[in-house]
C-alpha positions as YAML, in Angstrom:
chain: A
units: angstrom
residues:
- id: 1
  name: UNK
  ca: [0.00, 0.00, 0.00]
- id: 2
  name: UNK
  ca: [1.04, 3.18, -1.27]
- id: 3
  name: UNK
  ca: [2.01, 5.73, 1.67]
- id: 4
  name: UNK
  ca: [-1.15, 8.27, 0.64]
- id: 5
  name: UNK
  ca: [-3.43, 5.15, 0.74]
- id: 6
  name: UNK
  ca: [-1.76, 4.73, 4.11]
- id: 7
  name: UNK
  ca: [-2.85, 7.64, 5.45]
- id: 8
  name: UNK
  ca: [-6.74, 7.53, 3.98]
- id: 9
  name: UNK
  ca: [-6.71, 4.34, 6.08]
- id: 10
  name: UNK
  ca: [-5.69, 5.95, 8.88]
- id: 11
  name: UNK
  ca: [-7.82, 8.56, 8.27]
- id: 12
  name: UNK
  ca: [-10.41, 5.54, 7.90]
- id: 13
  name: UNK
  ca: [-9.36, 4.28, 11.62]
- id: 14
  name: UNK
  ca: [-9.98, 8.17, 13.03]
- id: 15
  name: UNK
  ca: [-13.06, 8.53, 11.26]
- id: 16
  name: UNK
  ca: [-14.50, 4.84, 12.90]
- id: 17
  name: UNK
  ca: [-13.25, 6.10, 16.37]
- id: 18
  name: UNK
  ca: [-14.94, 9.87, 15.96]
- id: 19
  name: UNK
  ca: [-18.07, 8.00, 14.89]
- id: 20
  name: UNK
  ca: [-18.36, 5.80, 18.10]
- id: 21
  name: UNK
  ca: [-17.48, 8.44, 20.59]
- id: 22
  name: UNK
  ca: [-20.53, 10.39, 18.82]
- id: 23
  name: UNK
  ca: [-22.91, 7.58, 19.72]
- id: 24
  name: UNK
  ca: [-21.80, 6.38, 23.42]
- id: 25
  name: UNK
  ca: [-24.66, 7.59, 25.32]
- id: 26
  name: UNK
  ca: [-23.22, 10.28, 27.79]
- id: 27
  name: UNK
  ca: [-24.69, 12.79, 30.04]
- id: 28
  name: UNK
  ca: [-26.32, 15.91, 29.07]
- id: 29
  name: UNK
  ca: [-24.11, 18.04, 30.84]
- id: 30
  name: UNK
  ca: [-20.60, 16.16, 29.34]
- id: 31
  name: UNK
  ca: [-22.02, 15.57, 26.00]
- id: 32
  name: UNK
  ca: [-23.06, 19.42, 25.80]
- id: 33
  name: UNK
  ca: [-19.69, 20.92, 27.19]
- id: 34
  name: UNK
  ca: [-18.03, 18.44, 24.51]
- id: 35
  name: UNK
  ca: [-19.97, 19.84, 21.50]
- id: 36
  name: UNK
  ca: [-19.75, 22.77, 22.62]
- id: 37
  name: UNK
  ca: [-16.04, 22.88, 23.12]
- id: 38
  name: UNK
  ca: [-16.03, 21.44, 19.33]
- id: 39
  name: UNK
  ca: [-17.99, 24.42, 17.55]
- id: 40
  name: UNK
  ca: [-16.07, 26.93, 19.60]
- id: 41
  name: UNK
  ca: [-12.58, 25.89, 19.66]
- id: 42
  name: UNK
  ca: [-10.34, 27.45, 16.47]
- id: 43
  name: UNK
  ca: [-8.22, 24.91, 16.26]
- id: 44
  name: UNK
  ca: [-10.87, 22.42, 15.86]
- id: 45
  name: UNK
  ca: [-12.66, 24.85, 13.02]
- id: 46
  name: UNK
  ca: [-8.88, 24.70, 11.52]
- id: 47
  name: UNK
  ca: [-8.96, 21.23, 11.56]
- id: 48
  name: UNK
  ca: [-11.97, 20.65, 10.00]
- id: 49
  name: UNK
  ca: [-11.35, 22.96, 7.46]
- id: 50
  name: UNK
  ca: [-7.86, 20.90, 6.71]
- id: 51
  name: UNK
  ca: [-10.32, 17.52, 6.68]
- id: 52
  name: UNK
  ca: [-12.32, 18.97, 3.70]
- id: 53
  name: UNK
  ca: [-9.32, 20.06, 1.34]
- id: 54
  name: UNK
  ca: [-7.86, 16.54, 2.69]
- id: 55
  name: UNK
  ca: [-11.41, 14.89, 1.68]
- id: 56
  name: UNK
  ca: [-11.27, 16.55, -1.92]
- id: 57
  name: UNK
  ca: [-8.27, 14.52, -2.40]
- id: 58
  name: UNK
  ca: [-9.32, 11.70, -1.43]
- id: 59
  name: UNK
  ca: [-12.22, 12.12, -3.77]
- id: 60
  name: UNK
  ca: [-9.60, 12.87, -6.96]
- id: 61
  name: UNK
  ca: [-8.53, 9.42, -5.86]
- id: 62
  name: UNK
  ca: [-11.55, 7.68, -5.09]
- id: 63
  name: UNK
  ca: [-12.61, 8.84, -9.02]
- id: 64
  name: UNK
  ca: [-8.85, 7.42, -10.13]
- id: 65
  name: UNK
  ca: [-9.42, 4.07, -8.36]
- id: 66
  name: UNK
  ca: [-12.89, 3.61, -10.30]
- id: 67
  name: UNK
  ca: [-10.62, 4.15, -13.62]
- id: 68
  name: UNK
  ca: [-8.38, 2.26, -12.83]
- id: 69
  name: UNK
  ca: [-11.09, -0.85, -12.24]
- id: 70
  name: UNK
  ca: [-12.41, 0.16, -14.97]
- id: 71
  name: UNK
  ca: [-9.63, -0.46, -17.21]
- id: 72
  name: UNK
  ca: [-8.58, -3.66, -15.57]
- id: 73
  name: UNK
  ca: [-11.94, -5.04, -16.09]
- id: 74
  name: UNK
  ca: [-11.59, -4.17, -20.02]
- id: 75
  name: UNK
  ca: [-8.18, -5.89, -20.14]
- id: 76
  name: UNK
  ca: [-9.70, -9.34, -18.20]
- id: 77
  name: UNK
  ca: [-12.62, -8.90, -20.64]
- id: 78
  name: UNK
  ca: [-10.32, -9.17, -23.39]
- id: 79
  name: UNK
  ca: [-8.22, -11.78, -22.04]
- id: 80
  name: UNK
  ca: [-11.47, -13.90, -21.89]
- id: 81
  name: UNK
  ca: [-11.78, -13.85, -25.75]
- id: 82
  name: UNK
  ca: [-7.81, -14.84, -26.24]
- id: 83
  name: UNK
  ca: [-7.46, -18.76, -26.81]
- id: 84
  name: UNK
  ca: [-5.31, -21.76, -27.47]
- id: 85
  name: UNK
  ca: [-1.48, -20.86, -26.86]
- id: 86
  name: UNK
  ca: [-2.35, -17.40, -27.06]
- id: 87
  name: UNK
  ca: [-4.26, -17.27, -23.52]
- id: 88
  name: UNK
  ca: [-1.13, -20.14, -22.39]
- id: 89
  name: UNK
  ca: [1.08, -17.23, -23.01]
- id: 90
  name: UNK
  ca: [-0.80, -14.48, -21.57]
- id: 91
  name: UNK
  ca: [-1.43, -16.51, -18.45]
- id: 92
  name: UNK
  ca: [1.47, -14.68, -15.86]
- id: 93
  name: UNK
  ca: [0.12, -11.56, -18.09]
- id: 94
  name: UNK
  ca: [-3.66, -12.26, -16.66]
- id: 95
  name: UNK
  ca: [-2.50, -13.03, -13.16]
- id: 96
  name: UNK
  ca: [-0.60, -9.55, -12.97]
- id: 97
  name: UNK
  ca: [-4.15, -7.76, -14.71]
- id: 98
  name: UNK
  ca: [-6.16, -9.76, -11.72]
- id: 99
  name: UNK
  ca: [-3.63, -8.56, -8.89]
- id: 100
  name: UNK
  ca: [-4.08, -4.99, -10.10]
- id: 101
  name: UNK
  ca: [-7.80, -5.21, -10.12]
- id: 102
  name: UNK
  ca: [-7.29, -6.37, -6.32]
- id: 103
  name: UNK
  ca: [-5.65, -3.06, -5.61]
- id: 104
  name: UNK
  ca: [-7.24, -1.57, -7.36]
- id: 105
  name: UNK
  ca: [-10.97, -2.38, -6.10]
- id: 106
  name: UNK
  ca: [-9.58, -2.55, -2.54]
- id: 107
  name: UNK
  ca: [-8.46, 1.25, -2.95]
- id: 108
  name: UNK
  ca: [-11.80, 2.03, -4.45]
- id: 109
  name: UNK
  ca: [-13.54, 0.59, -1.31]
- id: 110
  name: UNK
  ca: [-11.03, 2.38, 0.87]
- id: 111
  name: UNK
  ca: [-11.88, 5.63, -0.10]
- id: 112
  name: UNK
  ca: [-15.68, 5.35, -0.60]
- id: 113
  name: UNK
  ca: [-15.66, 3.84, 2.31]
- id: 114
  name: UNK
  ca: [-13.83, 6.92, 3.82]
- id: 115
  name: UNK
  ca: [-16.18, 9.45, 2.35]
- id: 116
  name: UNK
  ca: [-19.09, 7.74, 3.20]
- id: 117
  name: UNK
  ca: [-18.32, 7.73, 6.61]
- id: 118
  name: UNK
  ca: [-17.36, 11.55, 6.52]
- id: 119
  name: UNK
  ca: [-21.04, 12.03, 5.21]
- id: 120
  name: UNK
  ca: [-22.04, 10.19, 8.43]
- id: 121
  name: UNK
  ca: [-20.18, 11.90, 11.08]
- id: 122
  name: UNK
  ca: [-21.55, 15.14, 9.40]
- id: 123
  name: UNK
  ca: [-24.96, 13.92, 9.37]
- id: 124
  name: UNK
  ca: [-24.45, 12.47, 12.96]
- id: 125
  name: UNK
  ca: [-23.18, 15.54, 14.53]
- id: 126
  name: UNK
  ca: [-25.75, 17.97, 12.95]
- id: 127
  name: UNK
  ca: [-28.34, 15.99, 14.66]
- id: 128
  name: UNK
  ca: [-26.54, 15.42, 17.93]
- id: 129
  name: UNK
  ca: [-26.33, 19.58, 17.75]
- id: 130
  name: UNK
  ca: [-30.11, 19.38, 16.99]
- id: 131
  name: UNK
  ca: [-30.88, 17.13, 19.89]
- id: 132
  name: UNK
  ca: [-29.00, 19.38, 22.31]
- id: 133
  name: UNK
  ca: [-30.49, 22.16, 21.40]
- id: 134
  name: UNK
  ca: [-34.24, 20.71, 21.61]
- id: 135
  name: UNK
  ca: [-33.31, 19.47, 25.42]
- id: 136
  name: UNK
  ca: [-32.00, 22.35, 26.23]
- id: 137
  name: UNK
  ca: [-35.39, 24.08, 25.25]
- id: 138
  name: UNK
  ca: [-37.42, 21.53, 26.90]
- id: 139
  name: UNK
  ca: [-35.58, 22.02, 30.26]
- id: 140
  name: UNK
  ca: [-35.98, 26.06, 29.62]
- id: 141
  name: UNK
  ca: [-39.51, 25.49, 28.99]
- id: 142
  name: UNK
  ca: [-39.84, 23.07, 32.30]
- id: 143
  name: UNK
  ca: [-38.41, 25.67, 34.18]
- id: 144
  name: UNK
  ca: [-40.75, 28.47, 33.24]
- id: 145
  name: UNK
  ca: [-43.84, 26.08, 33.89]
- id: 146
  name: UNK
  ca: [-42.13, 25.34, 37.38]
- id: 147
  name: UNK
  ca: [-42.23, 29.59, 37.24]
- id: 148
  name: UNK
  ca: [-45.57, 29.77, 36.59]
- id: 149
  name: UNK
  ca: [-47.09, 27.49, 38.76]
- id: 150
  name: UNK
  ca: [-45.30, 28.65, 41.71]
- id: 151
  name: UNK
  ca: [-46.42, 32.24, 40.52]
- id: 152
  name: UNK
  ca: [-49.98, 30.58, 40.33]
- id: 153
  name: UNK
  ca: [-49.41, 29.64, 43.91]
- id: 154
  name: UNK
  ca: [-48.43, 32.73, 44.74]
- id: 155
  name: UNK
  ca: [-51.64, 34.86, 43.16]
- id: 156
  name: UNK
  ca: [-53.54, 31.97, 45.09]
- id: 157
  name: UNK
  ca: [-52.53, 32.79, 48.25]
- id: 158
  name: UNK
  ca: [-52.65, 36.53, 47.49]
- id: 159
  name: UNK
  ca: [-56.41, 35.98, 46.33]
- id: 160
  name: UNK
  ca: [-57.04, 34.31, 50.13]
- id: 161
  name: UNK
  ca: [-55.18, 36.86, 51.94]
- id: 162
  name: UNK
  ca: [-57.13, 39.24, 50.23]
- id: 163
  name: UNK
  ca: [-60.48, 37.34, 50.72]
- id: 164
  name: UNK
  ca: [-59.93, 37.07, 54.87]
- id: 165
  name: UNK
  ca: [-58.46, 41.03, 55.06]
- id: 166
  name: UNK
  ca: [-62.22, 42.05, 53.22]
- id: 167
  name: UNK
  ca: [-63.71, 39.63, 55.98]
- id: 168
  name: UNK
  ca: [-61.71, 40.99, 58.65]
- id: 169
  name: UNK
  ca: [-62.59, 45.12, 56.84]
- id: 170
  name: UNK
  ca: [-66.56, 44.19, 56.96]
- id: 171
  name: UNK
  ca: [-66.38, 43.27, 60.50]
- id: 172
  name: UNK
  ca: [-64.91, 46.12, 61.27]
- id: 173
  name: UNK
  ca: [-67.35, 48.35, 59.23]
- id: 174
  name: UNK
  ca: [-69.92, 46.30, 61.05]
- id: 175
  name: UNK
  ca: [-68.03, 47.46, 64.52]
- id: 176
  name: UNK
  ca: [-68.56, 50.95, 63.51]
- id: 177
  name: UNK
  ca: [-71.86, 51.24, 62.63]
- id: 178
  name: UNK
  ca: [-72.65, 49.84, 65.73]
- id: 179
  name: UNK
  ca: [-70.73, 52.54, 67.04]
- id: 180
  name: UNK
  ca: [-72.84, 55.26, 65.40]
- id: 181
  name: UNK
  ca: [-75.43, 54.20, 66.63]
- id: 182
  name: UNK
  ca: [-74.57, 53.81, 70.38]
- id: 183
  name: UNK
  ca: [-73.07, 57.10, 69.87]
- id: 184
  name: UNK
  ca: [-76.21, 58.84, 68.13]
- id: 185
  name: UNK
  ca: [-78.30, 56.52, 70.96]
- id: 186
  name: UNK
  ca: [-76.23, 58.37, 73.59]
- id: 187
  name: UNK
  ca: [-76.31, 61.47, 72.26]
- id: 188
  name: UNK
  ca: [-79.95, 61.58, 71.97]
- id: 189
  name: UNK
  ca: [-80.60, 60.47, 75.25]
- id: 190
  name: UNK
  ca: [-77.95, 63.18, 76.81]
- id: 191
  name: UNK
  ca: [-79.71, 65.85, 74.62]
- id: 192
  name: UNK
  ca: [-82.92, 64.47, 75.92]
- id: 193
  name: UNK
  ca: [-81.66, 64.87, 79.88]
- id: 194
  name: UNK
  ca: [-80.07, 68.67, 79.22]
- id: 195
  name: UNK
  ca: [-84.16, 69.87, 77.51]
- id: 196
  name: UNK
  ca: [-85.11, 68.34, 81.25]
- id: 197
  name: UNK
  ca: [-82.62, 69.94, 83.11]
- id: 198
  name: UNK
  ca: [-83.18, 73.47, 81.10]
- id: 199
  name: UNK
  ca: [-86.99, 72.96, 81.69]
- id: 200
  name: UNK
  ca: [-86.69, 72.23, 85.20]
- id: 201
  name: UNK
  ca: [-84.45, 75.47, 85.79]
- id: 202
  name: UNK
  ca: [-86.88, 77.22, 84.14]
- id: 203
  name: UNK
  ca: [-89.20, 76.93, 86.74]
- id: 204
  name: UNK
  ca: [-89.92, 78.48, 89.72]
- id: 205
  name: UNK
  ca: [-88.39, 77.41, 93.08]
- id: 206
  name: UNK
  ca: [-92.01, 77.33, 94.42]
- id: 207
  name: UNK
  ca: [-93.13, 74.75, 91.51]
- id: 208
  name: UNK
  ca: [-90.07, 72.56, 91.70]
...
């Protein structure tokens, strides 16, 4: 294996190891403080930046690999109609066409394999970013129902307070008309006494 096939293997590997630590099921708080540490970081963006110009290659040889098979399968295909002493004498000819169809179909795999699975982990992370997101709304939205009921509460026992302090203010109107009217009762009965009292000094000492 060439050395740049070498590395889109390797690149394979990283790609198989990214795409499992996407999937282990972690906690909200770890998974979220790891995605969020990869959309923020620069030297991640850099990275991923360097992965697409690295994945453009790797498609220029993905599309080379596919030629390639193709033209080994035109040379076996023309073998097959070579007979007699001719295909006797092409036979170490044939077995060198079949080992380069090997490589060259197991370089074809390698790097559709390796763009496929970049298609994936994009696929996988947008959603993983999309599921984050919706829990993280959800909890907001928890917490403002939690809000509202214990304002709820609140207005409840407000509405109570209010209901016993009108109680409590109608008794205490109640009190006071009572209190007018023993007051106008007394008055009454004191102006009542002083028209006596003038009357009676009104008279004479002989007719008291």
């Amino acid at each position: 294996m060439t050395l740049y096939y070498s590395l889109v293997f390797a690149l394979l590997v990283f790609e198989m190891g990214v795409f499992m630590t996407l999937i282990i099921p972690l906690p909200f708080s770890l998974k979220r403080a790891i995605f969020t540490f990869i959309s923020e970081n620069p030297i991640v963006a850099k990275l991923q930046y360097g992965l697409k110009i690295t994945f453009i290659f790797i498609l220029i040889l993905f599309i080379d690999s596919v030629n390639r098979v193709y033209r080994v399968q035109l040379e076996l295909s023309q073998a097959k109609f070579q007979g007699g002493a001719a295909a006797a004498v092409a036979g170490h000819e044939r077995m060198e066409v079949q080992a380069r169809k090997f490589y060259s179909q197991r370089n074809m795999y390698l790097c559709g394999f390796t763009l496929f699975l970049s298609l994936i982990l994009n696929r996988t992370y947008v959603m993983i970013l999309d599921v984050l997101r919706l829990e993280e709304e959800l909890k907001q939205l928890k917490g403002q129902d939690t809000k509202k009921t214990k304002s709820g509460l609140g207005e409840a026992g407000n509405l109570g307070e209010i209901s016993q302090l009108k109680k409590k203010l109608a008794e205490k109107e109640r009190d006071i008309e009572t209190l007018k009217k023993q007051s106008k009762g007394l008055s009454e009965e004191y102006n009542r006494l002083g028209d006596q009292h003038t009357v009676a000094d009104a008279l004479p000492k002989k007719d008291r």
